[in-house]
C-alpha positions in Angstrom: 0.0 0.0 0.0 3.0 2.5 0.4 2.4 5.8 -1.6 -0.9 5.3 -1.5 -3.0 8.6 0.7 -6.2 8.9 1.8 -6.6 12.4 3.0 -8.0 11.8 6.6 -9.7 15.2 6.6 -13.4 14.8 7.4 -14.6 17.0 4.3 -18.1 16.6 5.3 -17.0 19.0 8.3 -14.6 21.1 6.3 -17.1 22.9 4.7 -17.9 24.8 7.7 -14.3 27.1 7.1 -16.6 28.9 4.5 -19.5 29.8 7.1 -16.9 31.0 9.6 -15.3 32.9 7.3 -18.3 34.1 5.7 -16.8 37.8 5.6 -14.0 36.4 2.9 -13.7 35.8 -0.4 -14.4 32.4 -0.9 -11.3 32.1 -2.7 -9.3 32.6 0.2 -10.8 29.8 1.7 -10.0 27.7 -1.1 -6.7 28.6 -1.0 -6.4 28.2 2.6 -8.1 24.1 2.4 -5.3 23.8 -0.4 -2.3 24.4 1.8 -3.1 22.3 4.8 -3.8 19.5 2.3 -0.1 20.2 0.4 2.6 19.3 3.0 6.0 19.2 0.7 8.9 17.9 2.7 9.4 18.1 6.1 9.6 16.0 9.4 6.6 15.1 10.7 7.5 17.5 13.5 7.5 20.2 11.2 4.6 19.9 9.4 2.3 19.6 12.7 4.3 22.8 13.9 3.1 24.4 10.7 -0.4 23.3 11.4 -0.9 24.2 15.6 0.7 27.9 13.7 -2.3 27.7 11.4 -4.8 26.2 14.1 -4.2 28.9 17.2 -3.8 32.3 14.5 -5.3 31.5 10.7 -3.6 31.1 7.9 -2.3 33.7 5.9 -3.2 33.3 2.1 -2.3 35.4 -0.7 -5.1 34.6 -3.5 -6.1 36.8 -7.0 -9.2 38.5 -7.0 -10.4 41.0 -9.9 -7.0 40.5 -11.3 -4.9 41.5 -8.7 -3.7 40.2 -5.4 -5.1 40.1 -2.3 -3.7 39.0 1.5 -6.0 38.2 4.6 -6.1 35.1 7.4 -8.7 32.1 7.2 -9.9 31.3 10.4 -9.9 26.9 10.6 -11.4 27.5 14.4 -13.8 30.2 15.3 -13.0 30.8 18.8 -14.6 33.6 19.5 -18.0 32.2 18.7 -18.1 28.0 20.2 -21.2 27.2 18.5 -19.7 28.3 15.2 -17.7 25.2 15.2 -18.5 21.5 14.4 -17.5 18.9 17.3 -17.4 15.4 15.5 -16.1 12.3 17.3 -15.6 9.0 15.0 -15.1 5.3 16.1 -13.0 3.5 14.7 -11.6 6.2 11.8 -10.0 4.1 8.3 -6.3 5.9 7.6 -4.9 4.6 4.5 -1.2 5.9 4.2 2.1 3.8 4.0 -0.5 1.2 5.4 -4.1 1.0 6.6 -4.9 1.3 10.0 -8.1 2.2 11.8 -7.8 3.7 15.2 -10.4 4.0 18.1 -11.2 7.2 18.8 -10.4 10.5 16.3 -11.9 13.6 17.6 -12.4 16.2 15.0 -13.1 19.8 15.3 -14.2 21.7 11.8 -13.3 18.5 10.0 -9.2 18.6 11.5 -8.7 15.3 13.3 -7.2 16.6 16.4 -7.2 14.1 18.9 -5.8 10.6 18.3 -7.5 8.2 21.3 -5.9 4.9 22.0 -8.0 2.7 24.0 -7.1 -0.3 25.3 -9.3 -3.4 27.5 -9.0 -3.3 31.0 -10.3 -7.0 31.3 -7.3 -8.1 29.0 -4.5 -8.8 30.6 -1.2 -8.2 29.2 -2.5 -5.1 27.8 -2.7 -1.4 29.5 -1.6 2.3 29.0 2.2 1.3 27.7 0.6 -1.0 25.0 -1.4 2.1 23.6 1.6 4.4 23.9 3.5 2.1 21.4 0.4 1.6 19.3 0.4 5.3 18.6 4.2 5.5 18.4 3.4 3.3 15.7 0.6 5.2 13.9 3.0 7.9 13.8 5.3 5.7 11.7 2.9 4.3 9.4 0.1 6.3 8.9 2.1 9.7 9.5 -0.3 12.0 7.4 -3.3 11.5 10.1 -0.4 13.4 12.9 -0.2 16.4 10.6 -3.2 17.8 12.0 -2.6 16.3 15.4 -3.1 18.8 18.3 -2.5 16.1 21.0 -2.8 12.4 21.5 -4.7 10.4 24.7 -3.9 6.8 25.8 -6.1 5.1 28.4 -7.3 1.4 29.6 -10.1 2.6 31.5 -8.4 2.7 34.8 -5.4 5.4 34.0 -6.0 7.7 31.1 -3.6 10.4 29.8 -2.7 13.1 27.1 0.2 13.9 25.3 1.9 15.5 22.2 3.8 13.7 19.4 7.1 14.6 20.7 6.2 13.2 24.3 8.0 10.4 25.8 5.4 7.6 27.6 6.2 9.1 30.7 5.7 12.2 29.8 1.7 11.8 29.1 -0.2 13.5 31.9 -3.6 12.6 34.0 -6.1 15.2 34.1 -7.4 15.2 37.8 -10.1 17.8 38.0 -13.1 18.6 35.7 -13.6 22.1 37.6 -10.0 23.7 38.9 -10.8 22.0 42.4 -8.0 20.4 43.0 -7.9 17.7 43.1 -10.8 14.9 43.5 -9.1 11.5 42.9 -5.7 11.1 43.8 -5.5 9.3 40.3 -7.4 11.1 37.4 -10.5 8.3 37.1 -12.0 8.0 33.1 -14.8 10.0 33.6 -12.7 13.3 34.8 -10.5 13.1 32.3 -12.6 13.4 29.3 -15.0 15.7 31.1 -12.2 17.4 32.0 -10.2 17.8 28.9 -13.1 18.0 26.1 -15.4 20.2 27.8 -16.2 22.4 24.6 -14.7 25.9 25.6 -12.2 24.4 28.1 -11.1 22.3 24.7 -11.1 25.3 22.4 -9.1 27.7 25.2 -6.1 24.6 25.3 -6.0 24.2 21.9 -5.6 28.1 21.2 -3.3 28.9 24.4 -2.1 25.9 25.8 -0.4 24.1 23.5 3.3 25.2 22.5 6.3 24.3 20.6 9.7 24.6 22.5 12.1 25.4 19.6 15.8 25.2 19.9 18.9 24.5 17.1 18.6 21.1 17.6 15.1 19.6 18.7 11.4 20.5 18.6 9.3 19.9 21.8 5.2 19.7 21.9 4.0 20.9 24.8 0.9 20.3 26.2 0.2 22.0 29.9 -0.7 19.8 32.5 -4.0 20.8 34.2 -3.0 22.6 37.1 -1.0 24.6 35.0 -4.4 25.4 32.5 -6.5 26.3 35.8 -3.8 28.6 37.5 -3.1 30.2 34.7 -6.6 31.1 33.8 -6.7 32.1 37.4 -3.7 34.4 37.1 -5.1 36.1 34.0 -8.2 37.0 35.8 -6.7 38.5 38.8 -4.0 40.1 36.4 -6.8 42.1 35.0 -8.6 43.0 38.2 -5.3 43.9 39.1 -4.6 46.1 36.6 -7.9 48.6 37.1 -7.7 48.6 41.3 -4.1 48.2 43.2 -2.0 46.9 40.8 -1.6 43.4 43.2 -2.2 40.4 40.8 -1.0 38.4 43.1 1.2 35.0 44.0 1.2 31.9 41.7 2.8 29.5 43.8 3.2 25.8 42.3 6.2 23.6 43.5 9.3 22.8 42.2 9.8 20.7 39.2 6.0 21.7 38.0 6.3 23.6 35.0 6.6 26.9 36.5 8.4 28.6 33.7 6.2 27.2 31.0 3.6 28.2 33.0 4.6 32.1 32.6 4.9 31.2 28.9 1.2 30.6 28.5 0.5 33.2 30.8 2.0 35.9 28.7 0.6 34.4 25.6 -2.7 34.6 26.6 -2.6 37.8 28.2 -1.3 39.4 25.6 -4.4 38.4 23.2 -6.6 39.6 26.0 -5.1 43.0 26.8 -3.9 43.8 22.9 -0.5 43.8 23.4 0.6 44.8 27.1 4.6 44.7 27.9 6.0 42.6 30.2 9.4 43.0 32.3 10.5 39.6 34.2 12.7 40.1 37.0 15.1 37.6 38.2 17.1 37.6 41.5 20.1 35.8 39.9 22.0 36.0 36.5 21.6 32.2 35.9 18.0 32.5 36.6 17.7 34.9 34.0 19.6 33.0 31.8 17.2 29.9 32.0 14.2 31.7 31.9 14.8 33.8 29.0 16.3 30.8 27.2 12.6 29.0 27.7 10.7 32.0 26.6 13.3 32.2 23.3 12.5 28.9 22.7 8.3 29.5 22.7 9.1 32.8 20.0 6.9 31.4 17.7 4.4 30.7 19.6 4.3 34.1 21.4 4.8 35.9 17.8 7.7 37.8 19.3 11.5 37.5 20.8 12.0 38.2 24.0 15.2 40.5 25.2 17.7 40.9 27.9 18.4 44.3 29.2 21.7 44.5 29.4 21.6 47.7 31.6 18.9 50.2 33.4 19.3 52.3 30.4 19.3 49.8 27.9 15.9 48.7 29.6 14.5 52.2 29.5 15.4 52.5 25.7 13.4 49.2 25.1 10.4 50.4 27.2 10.4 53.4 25.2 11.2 52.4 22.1 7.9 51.5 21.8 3.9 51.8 22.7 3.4 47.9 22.7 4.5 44.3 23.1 7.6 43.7 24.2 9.0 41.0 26.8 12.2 42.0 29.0 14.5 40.4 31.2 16.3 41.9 33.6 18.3 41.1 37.2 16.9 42.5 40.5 20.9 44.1 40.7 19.9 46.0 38.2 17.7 48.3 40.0 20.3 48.7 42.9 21.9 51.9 41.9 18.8 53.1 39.8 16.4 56.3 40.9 13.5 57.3 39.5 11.3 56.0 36.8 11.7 54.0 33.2 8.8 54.6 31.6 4.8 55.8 33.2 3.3 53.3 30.7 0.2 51.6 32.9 0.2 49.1 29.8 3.5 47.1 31.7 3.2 43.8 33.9 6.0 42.7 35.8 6.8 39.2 36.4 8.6 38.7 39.7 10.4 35.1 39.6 11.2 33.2 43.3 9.2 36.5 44.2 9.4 35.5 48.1 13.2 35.7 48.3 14.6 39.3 47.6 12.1 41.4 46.4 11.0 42.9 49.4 10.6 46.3 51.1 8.0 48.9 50.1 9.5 51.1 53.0 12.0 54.0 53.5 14.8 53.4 56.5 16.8 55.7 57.8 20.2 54.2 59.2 20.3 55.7 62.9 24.3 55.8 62.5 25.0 57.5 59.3 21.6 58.8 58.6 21.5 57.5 55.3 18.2 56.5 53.5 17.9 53.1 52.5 15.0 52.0 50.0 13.2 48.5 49.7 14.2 46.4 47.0 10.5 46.6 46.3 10.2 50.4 45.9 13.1 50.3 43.6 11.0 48.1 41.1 8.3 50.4 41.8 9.9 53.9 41.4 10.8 52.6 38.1 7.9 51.5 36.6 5.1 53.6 39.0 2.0 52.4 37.0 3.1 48.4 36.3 1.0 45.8 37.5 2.9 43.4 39.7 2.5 39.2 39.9 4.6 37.1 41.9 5.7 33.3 40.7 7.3 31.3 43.1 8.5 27.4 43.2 8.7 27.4 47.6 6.0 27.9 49.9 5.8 31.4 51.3 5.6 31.9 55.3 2.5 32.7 57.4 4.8 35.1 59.0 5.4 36.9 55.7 3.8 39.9 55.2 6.2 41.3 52.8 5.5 38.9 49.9 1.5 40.0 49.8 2.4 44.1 50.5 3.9 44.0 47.1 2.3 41.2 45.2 -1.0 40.3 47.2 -2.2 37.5 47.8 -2.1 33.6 47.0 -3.6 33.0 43.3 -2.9 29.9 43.7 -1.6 26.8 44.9 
């Protein structure tokens, strides 16, 4: 059968591109259903990148119209409007590609087969979740065309059931433990929260638009999918962000442990609150140089998926020029240190959110001192940050637990977001 492809669109569904662009040419839409059906050469790494790029922001098409050419982006998910959308799960869904295979569960979403389900017989023995990782490791090889489209892929036997990308390693699929946010129910993630907990309609939509990134690097490319109590806390901090932003300017402290994903976790954050506030700036403050380093080097690596590059500031002034250099966007890194030797303020912009990382350790003191000896004033590391940028909005992430005792932390950032 090899060279032989059966397009595993669901082109009964596909038709619904036109409705949701209605307010396009239809031959933009044409255009835009002939390049996500005309791969070329690439890895299959590549060409799914190309499709989440084309999923989460259109596709940009350039197609001839009264004789001359025209540019404009075709929706594939309308995701402003959920009932604009066709939801269409199929058992047992015939791939014919190098050879023919038929797997369980496809989910497709505007005729895109999305979601790849590998189910597998609790009352059989000598097969469980591992079996069903390999059987899609295999569909991957063998039927590679239906992974083009492939936004993330779930195994289960019933009793464990768990969700991961194409690039993920078996033990980097994930449970999904709460339907709600509340965590967390089960201490294992039981069949019926998962998929009630995953494929709710709009909680579906919002991962596959903000929650699903490619780390990119020389070398490799990394699927990401967030785990669940990243998805709820970051929904969380969004919302407070922007309560934040038209009372005290306390969005608060997003505290998850160590080892949880907490720098991916101010990826999507970012990402999402940039859609919602049109473009904000954002200034991430570190307390040490190889802190800074690591974080900046996981935000480089999501560019695409932000749409912008992120930048070190090198100095206080070199951090004012890029706050001024422009009106919006922008992310920038810079050291605590920094702000040491620094009076008065960078920029007035109320459009700036600052990211505080290990916020509990060293950014402290809103307050004035005098030293009794010398009489010399000595400002908070707080006010610092706060004298230069007087009208930012301030969130605190932080991997270790933050005292009772510790008034400090919430003065400057507020309080717990979550946990």
């Amino acid at each position: 059968m090899k060279g032989i492809i059966k397009n595993p669109l669901y082109m009964n569904d596909l038709e619904i591109l036109y409705n949701i662009n209605n307010h396009l040419d239809k031959k933009a839409v044409d255009k835009a259903i002939e390049l996500i059906q005309d791969w070329g050469i690439g890895s299959l790494e590549e060409k799914n990148n190309k499709f989440m790029e084309y999923l989460q922001n259109g596709i940009n098409v350039n197609y001839w119209s009264n004789g001359k050419e025209e540019s404009t982006y075709v929706k594939l998910i309308d995701y402003d409007n959920l009932d604009n959308n066709i939801f269409t799960v199929i058992n047992q869904w015939t791939v014919v590609d190098n050879e023919i295979k038929i797997p369980d569960i496809v989910v497709f979403v505007n005729g895109f087969p999305l979601v790849v389900c590998e189910l597998k017989s609790p009352s059989r023995e000598n097969t469980d979740t591992s079996e069903a990782y390999n059987q899609l490791k295999k569909y991957m090889q063998v039927i590679p065309t239906l992974f083009n489209y492939n936004a993330f892929c779930v195994m289960s036997d019933m009793s464990i059931s768990k969700a991961g990308t194409i690039t993920a390693s078996e033990d980097r699929f994930m449970e999904w433990k709460t339907t709600d946010g509340s965590y967390e129910s089960t201490q294992w993630a039981d069949f019926t929260t998962f998929f009630e907990g995953i494929f709710d309609k709009k909680r579906f939509i919002d991962i596959l638009k903000n929650f699903i990134v490619y780390s990119i690097d020389s070398t490799t490319k990394i699927k990401i999918l967030c785990a669940y109590h990243q998805y709820f806390a970051v929904n969380k901090a969004v919302k407070s962000t922007l309560k934040a932003i038209d009372s005290d300017h306390k969005a608060g402290v997003f505290w998850h442990t160590q080892g949880s994903g907490k720098s991916l976790s101010m990826v999507f954050y970012v990402n999402k609150l940039q859609k919602i506030l049109q473009s904000p700036t954002f200034v991430v403050i570190t307390d040490r140089n190889d802190l800074d380093d690591q974080l900046y080097s996981q935000f480089a690596k999501c560019s695409d998926f932000l749409r912008q590059t992120p930048k070190q500031a090198t100095s206080m002034k070199n951090l004012k020029e890029l706050l001024n250099d422009r009106k919006a966007n922008g992310i920038f890194f810079s050291t605590m240190h920094k702000f040491d030797d620094y009076d008065g303020s960078l920029t007035d912009r109320n459009d700036v959110i600052v990211i505080s990382d290990e916020a509990h350790r060293s950014q402290y003191g809103l307050e004035e001192k005098v030293d009794p000896k010398t009489g010399e004033i000595k400002i908070g590391a707080a006010r610092k940050i706060h004298n230069a940028l007087p009208n930012a909005t301030f969130i605190g992430f932080t991997g270790t637990p933050i005292s009772k005792t510790d008034r400090n932390t919430r003065e400057v950032f507020g309080d717990y977001i979550d946990i």
